[in-house]
N, CA, C and O atoms as a GROMACS GRO file, in nm:
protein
  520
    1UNK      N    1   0.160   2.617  -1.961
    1UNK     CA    2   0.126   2.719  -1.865
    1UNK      C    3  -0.024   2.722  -1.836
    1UNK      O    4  -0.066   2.784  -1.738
    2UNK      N    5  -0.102   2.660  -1.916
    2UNK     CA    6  -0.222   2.652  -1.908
    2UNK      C    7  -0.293   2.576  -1.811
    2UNK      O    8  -0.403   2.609  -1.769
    3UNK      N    9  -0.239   2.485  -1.778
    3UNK     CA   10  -0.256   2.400  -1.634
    3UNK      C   11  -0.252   2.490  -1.537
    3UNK      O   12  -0.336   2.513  -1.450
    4UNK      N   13  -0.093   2.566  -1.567
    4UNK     CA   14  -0.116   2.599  -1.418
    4UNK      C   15  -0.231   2.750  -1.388
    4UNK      O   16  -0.277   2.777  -1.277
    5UNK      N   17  -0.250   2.805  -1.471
    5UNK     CA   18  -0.356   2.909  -1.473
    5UNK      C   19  -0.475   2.833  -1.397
    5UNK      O   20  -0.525   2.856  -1.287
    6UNK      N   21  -0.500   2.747  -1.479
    6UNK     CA   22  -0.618   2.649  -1.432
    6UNK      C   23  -0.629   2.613  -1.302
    6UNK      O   24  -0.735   2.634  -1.244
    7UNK      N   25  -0.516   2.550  -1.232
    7UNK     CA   26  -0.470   2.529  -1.052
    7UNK      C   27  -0.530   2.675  -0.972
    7UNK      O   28  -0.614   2.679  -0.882
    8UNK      N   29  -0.459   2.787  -1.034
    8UNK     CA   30  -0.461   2.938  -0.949
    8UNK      C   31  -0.612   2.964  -0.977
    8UNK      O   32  -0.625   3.074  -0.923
    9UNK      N   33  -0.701   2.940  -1.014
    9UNK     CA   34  -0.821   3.012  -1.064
    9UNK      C   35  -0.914   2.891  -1.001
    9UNK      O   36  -1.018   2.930  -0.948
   10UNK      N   37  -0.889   2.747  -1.000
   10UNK     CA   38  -0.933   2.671  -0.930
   10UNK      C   39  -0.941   2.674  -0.766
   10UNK      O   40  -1.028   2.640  -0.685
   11UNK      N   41  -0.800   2.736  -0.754
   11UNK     CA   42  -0.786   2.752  -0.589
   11UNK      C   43  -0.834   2.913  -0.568
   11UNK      O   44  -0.825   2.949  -0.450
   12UNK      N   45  -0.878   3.004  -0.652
   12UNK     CA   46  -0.920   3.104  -0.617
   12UNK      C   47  -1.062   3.032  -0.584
   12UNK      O   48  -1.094   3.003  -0.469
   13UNK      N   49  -1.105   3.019  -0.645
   13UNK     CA   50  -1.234   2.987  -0.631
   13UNK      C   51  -1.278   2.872  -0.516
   13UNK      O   52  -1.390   2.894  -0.470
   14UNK      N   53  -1.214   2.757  -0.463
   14UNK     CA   54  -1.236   2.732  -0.401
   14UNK      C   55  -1.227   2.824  -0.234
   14UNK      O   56  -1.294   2.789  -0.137
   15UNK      N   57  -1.131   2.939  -0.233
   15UNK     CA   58  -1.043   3.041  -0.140
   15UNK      C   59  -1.005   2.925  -0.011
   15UNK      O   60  -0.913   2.846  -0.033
   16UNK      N   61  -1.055   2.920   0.078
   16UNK     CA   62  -1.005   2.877   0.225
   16UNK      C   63  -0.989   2.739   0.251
   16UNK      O   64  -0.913   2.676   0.324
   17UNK      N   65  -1.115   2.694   0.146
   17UNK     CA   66  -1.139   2.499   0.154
   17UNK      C   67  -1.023   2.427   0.066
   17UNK      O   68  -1.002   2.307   0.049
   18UNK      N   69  -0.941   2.564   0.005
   18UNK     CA   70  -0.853   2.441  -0.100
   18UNK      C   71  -0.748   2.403  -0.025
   18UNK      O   72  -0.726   2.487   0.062
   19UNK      N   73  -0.660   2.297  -0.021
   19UNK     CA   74  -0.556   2.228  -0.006
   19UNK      C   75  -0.434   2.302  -0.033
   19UNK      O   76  -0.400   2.269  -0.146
   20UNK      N   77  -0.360   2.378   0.011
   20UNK     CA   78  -0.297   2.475   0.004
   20UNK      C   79  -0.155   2.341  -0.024
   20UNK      O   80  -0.053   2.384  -0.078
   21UNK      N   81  -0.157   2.252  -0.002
   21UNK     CA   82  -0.028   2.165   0.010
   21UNK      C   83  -0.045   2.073  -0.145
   21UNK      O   84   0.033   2.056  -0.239
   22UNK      N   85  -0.152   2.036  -0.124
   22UNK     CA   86  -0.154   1.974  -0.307
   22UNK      C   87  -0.184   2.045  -0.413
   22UNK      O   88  -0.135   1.999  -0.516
   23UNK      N   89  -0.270   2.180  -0.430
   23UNK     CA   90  -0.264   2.252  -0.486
   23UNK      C   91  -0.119   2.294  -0.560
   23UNK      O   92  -0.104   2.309  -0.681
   24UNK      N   93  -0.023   2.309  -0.462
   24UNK     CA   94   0.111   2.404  -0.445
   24UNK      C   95   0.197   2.289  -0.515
   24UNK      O   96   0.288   2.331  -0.586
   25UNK      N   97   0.180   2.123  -0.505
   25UNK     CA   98   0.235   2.072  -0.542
   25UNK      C   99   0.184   2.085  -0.719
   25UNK      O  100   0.290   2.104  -0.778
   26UNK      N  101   0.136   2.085  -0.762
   26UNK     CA  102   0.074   2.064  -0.898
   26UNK      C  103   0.111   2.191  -0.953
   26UNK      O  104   0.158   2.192  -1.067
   27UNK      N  105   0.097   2.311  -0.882
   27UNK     CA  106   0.141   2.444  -0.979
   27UNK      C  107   0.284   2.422  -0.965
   27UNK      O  108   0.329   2.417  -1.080
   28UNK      N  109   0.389   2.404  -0.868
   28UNK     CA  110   0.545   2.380  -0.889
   28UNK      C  111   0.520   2.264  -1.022
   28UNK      O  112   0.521   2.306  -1.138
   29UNK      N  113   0.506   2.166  -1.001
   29UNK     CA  114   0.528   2.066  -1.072
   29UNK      C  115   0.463   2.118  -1.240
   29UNK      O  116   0.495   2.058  -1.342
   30UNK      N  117   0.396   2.206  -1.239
   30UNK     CA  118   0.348   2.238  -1.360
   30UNK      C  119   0.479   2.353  -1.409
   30UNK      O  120   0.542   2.348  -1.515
   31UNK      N  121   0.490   2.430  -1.325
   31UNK     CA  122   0.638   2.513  -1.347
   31UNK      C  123   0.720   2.455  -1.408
   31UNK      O  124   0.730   2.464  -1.530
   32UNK      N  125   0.791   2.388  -1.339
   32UNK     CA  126   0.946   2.288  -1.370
   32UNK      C  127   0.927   2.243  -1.485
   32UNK      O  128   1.020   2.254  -1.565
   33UNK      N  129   0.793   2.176  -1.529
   33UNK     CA  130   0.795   2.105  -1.643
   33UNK      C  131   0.794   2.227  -1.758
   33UNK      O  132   0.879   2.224  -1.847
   34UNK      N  133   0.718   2.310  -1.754
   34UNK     CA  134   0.714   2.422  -1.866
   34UNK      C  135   0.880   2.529  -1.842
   34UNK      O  136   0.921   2.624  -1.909
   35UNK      N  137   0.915   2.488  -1.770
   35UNK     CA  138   1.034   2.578  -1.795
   35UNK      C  139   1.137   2.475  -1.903
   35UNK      O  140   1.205   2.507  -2.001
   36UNK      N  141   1.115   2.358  -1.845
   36UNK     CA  142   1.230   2.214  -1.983
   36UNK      C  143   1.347   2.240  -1.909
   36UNK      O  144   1.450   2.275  -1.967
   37UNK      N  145   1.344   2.229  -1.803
   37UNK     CA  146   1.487   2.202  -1.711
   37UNK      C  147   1.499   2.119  -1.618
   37UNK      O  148   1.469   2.142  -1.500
   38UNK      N  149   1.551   1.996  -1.669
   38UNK     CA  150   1.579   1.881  -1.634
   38UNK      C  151   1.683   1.867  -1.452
   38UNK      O  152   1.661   1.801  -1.350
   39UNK      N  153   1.818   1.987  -1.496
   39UNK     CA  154   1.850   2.000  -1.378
   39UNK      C  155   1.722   2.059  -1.284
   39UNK      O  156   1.663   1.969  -1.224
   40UNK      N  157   1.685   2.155  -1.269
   40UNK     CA  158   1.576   2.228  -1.196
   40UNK      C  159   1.467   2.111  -1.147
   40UNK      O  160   1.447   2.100  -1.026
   41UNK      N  161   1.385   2.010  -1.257
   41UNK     CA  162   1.316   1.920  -1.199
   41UNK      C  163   1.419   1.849  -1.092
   41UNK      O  164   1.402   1.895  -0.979
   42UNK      N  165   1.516   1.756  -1.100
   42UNK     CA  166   1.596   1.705  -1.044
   42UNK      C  167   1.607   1.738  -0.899
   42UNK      O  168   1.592   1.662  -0.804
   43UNK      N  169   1.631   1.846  -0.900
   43UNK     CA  170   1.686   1.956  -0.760
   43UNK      C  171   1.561   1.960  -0.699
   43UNK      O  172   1.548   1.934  -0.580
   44UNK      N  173   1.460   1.993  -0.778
   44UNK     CA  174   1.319   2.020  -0.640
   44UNK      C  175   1.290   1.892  -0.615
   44UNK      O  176   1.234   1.876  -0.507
   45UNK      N  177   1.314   1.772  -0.692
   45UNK     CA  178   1.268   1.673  -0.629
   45UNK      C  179   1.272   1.596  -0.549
   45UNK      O  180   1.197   1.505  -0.516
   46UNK      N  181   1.440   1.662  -0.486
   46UNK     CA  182   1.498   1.599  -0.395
   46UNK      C  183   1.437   1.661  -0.235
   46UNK      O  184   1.417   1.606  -0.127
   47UNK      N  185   1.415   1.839  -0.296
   47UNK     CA  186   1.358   1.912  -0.178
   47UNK      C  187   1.191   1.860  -0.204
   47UNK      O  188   1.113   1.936  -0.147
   48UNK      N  189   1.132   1.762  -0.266
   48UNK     CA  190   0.976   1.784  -0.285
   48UNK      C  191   0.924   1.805  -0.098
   48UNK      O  192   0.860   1.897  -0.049
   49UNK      N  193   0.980   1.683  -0.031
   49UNK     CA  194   0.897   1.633   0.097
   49UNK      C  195   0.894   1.789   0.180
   49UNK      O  196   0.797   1.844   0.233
   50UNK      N  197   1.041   1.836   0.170
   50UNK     CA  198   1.013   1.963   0.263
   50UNK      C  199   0.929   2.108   0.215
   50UNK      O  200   0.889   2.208   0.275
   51UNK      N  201   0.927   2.054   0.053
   51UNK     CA  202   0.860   2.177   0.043
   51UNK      C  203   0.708   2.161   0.072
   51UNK      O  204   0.630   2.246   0.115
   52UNK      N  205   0.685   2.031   0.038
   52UNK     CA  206   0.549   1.994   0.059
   52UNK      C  207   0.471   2.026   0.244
   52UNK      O  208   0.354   2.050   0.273
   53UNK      N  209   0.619   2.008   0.353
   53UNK     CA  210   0.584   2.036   0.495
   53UNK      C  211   0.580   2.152   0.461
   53UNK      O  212   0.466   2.189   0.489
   54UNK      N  213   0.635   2.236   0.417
   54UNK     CA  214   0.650   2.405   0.437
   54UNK      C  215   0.502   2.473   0.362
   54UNK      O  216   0.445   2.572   0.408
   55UNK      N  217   0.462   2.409   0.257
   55UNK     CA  218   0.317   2.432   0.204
   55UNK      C  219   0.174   2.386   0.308
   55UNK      O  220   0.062   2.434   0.295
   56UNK      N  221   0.209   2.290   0.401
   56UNK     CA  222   0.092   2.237   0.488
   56UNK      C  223   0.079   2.341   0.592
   56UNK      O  224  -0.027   2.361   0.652
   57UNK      N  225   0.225   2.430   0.621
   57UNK     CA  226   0.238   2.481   0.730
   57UNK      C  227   0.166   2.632   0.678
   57UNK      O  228   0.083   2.710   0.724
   58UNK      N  229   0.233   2.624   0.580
   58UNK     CA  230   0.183   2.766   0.491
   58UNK      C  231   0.013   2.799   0.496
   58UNK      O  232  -0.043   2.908   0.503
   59UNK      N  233  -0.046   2.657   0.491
   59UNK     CA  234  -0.185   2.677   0.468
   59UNK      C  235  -0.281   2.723   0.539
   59UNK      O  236  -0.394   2.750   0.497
   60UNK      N  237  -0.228   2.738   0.690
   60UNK     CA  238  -0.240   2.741   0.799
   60UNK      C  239  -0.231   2.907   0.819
   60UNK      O  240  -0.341   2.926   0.870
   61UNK      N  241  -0.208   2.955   0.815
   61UNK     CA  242  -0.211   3.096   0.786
   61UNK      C  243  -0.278   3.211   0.705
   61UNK      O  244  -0.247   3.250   0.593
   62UNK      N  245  -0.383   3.259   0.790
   62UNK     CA  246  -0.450   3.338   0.714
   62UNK      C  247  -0.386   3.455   0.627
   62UNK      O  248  -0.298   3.533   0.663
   63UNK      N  249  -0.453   3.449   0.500
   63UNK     CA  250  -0.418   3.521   0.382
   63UNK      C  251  -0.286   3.431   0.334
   63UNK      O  252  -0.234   3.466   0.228
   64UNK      N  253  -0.254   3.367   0.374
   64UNK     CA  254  -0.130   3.295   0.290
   64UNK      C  255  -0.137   3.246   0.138
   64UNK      O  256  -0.045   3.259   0.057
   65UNK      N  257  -0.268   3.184   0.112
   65UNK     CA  258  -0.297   3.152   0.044
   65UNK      C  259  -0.320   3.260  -0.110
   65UNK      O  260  -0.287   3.234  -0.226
   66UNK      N  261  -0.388   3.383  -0.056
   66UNK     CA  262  -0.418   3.485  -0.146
   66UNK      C  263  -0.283   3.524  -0.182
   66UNK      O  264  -0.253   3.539  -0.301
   67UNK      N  265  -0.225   3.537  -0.117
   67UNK     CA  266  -0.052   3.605  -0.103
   67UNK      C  267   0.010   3.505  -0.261
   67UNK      O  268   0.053   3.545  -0.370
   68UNK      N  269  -0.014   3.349  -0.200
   68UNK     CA  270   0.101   3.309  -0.274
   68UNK      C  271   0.034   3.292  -0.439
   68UNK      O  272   0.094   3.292  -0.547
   69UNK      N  273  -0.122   3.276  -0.409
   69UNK     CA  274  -0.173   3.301  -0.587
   69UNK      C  275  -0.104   3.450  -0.619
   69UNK      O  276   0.003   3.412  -0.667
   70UNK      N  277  -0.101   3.510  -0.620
   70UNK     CA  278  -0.050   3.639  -0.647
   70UNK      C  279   0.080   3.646  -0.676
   70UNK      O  280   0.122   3.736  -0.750
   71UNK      N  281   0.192   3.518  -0.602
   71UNK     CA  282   0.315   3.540  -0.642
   71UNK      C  283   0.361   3.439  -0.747
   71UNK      O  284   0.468   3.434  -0.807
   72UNK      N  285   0.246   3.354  -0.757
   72UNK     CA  286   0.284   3.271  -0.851
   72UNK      C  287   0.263   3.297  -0.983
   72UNK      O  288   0.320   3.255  -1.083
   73UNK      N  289   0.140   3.398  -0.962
   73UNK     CA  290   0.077   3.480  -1.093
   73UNK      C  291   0.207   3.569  -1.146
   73UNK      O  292   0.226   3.568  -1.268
   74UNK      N  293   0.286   3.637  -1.073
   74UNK     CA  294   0.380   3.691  -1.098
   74UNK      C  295   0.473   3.601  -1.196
   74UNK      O  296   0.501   3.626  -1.313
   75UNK      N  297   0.514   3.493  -1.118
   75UNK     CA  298   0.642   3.418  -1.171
   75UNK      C  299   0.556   3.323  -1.319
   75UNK      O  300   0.626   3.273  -1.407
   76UNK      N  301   0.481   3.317  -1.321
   76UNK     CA  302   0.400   3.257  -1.440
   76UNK      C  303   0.414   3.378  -1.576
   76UNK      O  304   0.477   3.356  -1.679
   77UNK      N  305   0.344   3.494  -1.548
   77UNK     CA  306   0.357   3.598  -1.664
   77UNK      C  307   0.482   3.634  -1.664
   77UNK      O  308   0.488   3.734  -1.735
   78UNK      N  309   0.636   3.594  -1.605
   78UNK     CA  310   0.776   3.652  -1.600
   78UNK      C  311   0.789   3.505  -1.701
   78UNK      O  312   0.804   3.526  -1.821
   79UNK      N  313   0.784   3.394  -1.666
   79UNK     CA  314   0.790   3.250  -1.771
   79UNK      C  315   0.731   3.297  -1.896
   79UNK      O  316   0.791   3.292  -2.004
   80UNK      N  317   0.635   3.335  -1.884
   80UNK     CA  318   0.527   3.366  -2.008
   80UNK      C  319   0.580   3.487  -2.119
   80UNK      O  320   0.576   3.488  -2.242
   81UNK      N  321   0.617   3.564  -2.045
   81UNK     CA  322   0.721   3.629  -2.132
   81UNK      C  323   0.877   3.603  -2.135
   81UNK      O  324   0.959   3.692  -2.155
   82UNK      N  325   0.911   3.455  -2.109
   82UNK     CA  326   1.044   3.434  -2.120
   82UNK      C  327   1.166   3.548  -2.043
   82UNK      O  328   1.276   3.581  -2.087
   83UNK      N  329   1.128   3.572  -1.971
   83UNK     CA  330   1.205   3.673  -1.889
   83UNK      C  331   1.252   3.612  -1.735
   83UNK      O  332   1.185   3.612  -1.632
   84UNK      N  333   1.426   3.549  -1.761
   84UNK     CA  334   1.433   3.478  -1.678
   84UNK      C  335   1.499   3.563  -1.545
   84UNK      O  336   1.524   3.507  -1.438
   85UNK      N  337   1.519   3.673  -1.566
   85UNK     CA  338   1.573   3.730  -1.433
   85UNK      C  339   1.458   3.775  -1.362
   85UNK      O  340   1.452   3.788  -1.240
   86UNK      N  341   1.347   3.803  -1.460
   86UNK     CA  342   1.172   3.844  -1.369
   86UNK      C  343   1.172   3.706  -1.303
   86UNK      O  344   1.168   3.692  -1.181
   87UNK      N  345   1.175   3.622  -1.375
   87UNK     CA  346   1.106   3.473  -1.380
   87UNK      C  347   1.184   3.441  -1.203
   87UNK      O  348   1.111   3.398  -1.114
   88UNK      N  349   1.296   3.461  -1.184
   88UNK     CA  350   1.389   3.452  -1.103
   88UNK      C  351   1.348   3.526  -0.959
   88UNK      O  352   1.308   3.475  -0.855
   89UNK      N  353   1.378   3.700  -1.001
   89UNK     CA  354   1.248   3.776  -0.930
   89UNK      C  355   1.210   3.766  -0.877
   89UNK      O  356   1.222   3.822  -0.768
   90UNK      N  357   1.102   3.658  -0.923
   90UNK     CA  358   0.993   3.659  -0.879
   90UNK      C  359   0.968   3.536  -0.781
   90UNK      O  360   0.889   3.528  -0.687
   91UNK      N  361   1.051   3.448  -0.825
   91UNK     CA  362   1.008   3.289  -0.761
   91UNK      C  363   1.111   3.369  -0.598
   91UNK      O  364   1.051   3.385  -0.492
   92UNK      N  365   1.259   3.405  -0.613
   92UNK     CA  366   1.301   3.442  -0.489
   92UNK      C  367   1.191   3.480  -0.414
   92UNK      O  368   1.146   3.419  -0.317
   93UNK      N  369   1.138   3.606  -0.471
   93UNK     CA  370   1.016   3.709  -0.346
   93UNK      C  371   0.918   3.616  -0.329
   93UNK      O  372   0.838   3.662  -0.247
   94UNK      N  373   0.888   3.519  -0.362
   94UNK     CA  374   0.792   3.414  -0.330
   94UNK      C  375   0.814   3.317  -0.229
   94UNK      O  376   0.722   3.293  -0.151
   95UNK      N  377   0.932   3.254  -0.219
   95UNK     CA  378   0.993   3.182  -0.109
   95UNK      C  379   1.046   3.316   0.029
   95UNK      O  380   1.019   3.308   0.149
   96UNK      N  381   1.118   3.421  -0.035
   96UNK     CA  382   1.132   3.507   0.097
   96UNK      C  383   0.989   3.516   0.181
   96UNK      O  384   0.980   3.459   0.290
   97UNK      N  385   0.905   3.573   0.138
   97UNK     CA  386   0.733   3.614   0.145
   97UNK      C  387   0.701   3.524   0.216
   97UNK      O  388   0.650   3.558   0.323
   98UNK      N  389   0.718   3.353   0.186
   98UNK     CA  390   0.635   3.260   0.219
   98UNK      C  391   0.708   3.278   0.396
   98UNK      O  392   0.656   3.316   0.500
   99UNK      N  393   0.869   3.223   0.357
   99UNK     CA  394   0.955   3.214   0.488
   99UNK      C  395   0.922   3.314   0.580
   99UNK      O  396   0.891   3.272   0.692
  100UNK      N  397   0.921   3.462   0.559
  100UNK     CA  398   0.818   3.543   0.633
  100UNK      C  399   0.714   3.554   0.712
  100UNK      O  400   0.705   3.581   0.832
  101UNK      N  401   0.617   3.526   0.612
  101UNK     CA  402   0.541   3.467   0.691
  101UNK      C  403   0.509   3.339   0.795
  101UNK      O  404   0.423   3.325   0.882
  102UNK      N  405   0.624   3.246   0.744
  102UNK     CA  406   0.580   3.099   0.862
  102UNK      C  407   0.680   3.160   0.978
  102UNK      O  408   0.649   3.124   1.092
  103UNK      N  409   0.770   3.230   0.970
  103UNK     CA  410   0.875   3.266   1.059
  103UNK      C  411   0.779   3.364   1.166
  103UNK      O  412   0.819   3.362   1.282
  104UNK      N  413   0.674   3.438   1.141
  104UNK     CA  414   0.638   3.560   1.217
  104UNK      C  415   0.500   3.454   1.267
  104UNK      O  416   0.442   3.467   1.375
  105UNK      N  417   0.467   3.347   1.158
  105UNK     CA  418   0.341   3.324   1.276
  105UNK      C  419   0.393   3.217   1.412
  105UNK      O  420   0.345   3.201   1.524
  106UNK      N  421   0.514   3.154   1.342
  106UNK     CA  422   0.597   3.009   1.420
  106UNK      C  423   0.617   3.160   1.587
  106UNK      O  424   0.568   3.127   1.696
  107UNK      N  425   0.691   3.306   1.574
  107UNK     CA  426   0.733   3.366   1.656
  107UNK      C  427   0.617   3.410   1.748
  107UNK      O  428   0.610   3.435   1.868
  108UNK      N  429   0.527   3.410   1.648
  108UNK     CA  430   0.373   3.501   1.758
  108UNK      C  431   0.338   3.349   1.794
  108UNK      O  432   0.307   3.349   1.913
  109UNK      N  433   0.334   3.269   1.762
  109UNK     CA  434   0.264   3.105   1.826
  109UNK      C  435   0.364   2.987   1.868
  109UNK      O  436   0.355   2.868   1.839
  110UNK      N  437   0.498   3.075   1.969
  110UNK     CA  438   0.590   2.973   2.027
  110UNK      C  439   0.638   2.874   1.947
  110UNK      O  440   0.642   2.761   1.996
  111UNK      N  441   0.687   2.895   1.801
  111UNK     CA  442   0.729   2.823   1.776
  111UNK      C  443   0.604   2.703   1.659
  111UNK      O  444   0.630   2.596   1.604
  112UNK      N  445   0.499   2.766   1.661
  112UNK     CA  446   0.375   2.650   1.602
  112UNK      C  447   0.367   2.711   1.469
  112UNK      O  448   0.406   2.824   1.497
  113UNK      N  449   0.347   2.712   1.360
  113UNK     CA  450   0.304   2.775   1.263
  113UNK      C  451   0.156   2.720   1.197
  113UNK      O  452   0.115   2.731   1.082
  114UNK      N  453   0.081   2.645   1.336
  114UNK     CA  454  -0.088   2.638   1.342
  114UNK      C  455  -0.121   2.679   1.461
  114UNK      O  456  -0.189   2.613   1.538
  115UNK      N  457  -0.067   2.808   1.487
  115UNK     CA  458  -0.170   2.882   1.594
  115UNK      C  459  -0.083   2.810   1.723
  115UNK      O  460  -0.070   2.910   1.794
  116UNK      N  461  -0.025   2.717   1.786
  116UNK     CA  462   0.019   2.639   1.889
  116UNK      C  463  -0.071   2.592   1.952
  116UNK      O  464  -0.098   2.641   2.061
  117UNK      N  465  -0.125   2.513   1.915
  117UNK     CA  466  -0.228   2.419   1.976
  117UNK      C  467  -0.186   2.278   1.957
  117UNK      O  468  -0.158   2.211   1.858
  118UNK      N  469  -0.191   2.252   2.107
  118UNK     CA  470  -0.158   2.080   2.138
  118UNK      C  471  -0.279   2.037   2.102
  118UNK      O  472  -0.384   2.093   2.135
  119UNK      N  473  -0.269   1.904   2.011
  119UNK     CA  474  -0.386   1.820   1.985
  119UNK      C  475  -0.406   1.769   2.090
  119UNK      O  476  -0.527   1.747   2.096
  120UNK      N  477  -0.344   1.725   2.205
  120UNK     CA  478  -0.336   1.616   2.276
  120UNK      C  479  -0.438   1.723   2.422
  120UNK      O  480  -0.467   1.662   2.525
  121UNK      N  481  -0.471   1.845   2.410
  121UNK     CA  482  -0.521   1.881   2.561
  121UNK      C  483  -0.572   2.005   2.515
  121UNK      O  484  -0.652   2.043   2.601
  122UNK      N  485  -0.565   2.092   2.416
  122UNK     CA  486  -0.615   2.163   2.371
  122UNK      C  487  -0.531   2.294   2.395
  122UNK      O  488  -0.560   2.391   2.326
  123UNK      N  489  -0.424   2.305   2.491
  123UNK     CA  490  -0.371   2.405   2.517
  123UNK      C  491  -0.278   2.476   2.389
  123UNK      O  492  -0.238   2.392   2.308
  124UNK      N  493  -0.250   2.578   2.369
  124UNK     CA  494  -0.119   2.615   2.304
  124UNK      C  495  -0.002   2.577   2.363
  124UNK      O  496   0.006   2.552   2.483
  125UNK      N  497   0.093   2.570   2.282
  125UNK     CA  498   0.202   2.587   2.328
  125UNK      C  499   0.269   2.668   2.384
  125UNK      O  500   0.379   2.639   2.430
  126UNK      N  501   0.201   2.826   2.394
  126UNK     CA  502   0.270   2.920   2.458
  126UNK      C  503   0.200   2.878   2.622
  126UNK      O  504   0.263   2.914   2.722
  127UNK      N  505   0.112   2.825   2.633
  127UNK     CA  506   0.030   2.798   2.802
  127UNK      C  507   0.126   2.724   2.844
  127UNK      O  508   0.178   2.777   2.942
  128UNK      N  509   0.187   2.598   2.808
  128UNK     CA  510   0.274   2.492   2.828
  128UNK      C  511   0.159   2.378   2.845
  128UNK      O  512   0.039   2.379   2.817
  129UNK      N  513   0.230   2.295   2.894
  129UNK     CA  514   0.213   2.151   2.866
  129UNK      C  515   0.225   2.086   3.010
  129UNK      O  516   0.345   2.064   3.027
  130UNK      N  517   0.132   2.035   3.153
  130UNK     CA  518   0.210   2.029   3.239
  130UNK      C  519   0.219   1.839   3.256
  130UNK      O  520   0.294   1.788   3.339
   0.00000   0.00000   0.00000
């Protein structure tokens, strides 16, 4: 568990410049392993690639980042005291929270969950594309 303390306090401190997508990979991956559940590693690893898109998208969103140190801090001290329905808890309200949020910024930005901006002309996607 000590790693992953180390990740959350690392990415506090860096706040806005950290990597919200590799960061996120290293505290899951520090999870799975301290929980000793072989099925559980198994299963995320099959979801790694999408969770890894859903963390790039995540990063992209202001306060997202503060949000999810906070929920991971949660699901870490629910592990930490072996309390697997907290532990449970907590990881659900963490994925609802996250989905929340990419769902309300994807709805305010047509569908973009980076603001809707075409690389290709500078427009959003809510202007269109002609």
């Amino acid at each position: 568990m000590n790693v992953v303390w180390f990740c959350i306090d690392t990415l506090r401190k860096k706040g806005k410049s950290a990597d919200l997508s590799e960061a996120g990979d290293e505290i899951h991956e520090a999870i799975y392993a301290s929980c000793g559940n072989r099925r559980l590693q198994r299963l995320m690893d099959v979801y790694r690639d999408q969770v890894g898109w859903l963390q790039r998208l995540a990063g992209l969103i202001p306060n997202r980042l503060a949000h999810s140190l906070r929920e991971h801090e949660g699901i870490l001290a629910a592990l930490e005291a072996r309390d697997p329905d907290w532990a449970e808890a907590a990881a659900r309200a963490h994925v609802r929270s996250t989905r929340r949020d990419l769902l309300q910024t994807m709805a305010a930005n047509g569908g973009a969950a980076d603001g809707g901006a075409d690389e290709g002309n500078g427009r959003t996607r809510k202007e269109g594309l002609r």
